[in-house]
N, C-alpha and C positions, 0 to 999 in steps of 0.2 A: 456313726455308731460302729462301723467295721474296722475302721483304723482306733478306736476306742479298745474293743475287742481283741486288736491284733497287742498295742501296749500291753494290756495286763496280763493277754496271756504271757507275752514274754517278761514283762516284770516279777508274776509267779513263777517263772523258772526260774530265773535270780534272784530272785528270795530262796526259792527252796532250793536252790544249792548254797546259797550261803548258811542256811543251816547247816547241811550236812556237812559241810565244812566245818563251821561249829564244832560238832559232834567230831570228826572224825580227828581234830586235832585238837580235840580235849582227850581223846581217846590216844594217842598221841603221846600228850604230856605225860596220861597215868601210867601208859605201862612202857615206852620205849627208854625210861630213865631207870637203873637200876637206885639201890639203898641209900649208895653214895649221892646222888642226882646226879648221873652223870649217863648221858647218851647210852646204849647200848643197840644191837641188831632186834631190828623190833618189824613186824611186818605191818605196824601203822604208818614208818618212814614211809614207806612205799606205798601205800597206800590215801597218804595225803598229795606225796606228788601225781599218783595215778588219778586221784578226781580231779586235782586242778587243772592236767592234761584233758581231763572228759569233757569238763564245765569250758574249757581254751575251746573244744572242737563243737560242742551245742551253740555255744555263742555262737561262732565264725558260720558254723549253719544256719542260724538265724539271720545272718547281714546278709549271705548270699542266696539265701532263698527270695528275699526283697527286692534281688536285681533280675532272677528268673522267673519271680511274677509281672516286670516290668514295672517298679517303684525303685524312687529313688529321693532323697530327702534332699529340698530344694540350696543351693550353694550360698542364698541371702542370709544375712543373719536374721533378720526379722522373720521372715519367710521359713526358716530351720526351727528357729528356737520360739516361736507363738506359742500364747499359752494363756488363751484367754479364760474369762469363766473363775466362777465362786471359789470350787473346790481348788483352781491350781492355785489361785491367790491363798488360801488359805494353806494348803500345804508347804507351800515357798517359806511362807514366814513362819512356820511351825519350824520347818528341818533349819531353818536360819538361827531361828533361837534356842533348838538344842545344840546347834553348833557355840553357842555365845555362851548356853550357859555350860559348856564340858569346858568351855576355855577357861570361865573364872574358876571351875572347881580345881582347874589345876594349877593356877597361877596360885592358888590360896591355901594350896594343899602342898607345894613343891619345897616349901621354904625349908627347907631341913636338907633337902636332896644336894648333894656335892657339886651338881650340872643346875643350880635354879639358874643360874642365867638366861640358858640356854631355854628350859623350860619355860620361863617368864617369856622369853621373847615370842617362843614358841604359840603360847596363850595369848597373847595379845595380837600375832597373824591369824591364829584361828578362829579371833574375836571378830576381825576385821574381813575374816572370809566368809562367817555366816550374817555377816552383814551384807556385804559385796552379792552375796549367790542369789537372793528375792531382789534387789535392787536390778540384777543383771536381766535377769528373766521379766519384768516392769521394763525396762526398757526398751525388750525385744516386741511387747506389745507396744507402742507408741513409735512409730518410723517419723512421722511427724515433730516430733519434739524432743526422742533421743537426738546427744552426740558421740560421731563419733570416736571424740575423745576420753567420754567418757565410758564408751562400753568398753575400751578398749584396756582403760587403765581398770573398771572392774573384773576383767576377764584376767588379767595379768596377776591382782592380788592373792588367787588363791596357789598359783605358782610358783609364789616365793614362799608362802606358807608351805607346800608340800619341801620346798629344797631346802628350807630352817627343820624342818622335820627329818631330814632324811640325814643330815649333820647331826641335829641332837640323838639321833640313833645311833648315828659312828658314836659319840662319842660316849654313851653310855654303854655301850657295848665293845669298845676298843682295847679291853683289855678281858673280856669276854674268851674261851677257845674254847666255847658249847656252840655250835655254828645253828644247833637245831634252835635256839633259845631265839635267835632274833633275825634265822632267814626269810621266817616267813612274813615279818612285818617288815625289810627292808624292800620284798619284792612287792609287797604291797602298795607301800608309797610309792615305788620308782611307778608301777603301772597305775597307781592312780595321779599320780604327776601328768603322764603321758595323756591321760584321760584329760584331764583339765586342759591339759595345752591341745587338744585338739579340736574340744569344744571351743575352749579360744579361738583357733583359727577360723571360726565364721564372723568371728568382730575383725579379726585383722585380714581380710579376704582369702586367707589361703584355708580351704576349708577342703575336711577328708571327712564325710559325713562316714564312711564303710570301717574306719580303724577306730572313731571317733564315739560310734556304737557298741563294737566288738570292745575295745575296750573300758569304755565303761561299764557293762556286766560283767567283765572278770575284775576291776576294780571293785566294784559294789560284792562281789561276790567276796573277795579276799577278804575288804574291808570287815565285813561280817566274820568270815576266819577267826581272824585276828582277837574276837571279841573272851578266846576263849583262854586267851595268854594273859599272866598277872602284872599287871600297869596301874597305872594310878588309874584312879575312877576317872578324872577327866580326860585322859587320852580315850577312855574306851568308851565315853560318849562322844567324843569328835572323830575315832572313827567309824561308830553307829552314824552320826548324823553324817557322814562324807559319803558313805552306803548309801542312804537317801539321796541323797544330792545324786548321785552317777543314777540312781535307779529313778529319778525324777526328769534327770535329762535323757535318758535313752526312752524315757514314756514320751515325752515330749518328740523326741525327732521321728520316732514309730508312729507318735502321732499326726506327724506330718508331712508322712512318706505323701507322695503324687506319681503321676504315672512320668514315666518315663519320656521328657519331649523329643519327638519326631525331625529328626535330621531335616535340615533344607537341603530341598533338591540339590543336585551339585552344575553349577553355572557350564555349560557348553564354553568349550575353548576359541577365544575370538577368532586367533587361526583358521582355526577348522570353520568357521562360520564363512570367513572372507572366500574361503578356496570354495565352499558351496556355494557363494554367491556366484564368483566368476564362472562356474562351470553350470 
């Protein structure tokens, strides 16, 4: 019940800074553009990068407060990412198929855009990652009967979906010279890329449970950002549902901090043992 308690409290701080993120970069758009729409000195610029700065250093004090309580989220994947029980079955597949269904609205919506290719491609990884994301987390419950070759290529697919993402953003934006218009959602993908590849690393054994947290609420956090810039309706339910997802997995591994294990004594030097013998 305590590490229940510990998740939602820190999932409601990533929620409510992803609102105010929200807000403050809607606030943003309205007045740091002048007539023309064109950037001007606005005291929202600097106030969007000062919360994202605020929301970077809550996080980071939430991952290190968990190591000077003596918790620490264990290095197995099964053992990291557990997640048994009603409610999390039922959430996995809810955020899975809003992820499915922002993908077809944009596959089905794109057709006019000068980048559909790109977009199409885009919508059918995103298809394929709210598939992957409840499958992955099912797996992590059965040690028994996952493999793992297969958690590893689920773990992998939402990877390339963020790096087809983060290209079809160059390139709609590559002739762009409003850098306010699309900085905020290229740094968004890059750190939620980062998120996902770290969560990764508990299928492919190199696992960083401490950057793998921090970043996932500042992903989930941006994620939400981002809701407030004009995109086609299914990017801004794929990156609502990618929000969820990072705020499902950092409830997950909060939920399954443990205490910290106990060093083995350290073995006496045979040396030193032999010359106590002889004397």
């Amino acid at each position: 019940m305590l590490k229940d308690s510990k998740s939602l409290e820190v999932s409601c701080y990533v929620l409510g800074a992803g609102a105010f993120g929200v807000f403050f970069r809607w606030m943003q758009l309205q007045l740091a553009y002048n007539g023309e729409g064109l950037p001007g000195k606005s005291v929202w610029n600097f106030f969007v990068v000062l919360l994202i700065a605020v929301c970077a250093g809550v996080f980071w004090y939430f991952v290190r407060r968990n190591g000077k309580a003596g918790l620490v989220v264990p290095d197995g994947f099964f053992d990291a990412l557990s997640n048994p029980g009603r409610f999390h079955a039922l959430f996995r597949w809810f955020i899975g198929i809003i992820m499915v269904a922002g993908s077809l609205l944009l596959f089905f919506n794109c057709e006019l855009d000068m980048n559909v290719t790109f977009l199409r491609v885009l919508s059918v990884f995103g298809a394929i990652t709210g598939i992957c994301f409840p499958l992955l987390l099912v797996c992590a419950n059965k040690p028994h009967v996952a493999k793992n070759g297969t958690i590893t290529l689920l773990s992998f697919m939402p990877l390339l979906f963020f790096a087809t993402w983060l290209l079809t953003s160059y390139k709609q934006n590559s002739i762009n010279p409003i850098g306010w218009d699309y900085v905020v959602e290229v740094l968004t993908i890059i750190v939620d890329m980062f998120a996902f590849f770290r969560v990764a690393g508990f299928a492919y054994g190199v696992p960083d449970a401490k950057k793998g947290m921090f970043l996932s609420m500042l992903g989930a956090m941006l994620s939400l950002m981002c809701l407030a810039d004009n995109r086609y309706l299914g990017q801004q339910v794929m990156f609502f549902a990618v929000a969820l997802m990072l705020t499902m997995y950092n409830w997950i591994l909060f939920a399954n901090l443990v205490p910290t294990p106990k060093a083995a004594p350290a073995e006496e030097d045979s040396d030193e043992e032999e010359i106590v013998e002889r004397l």
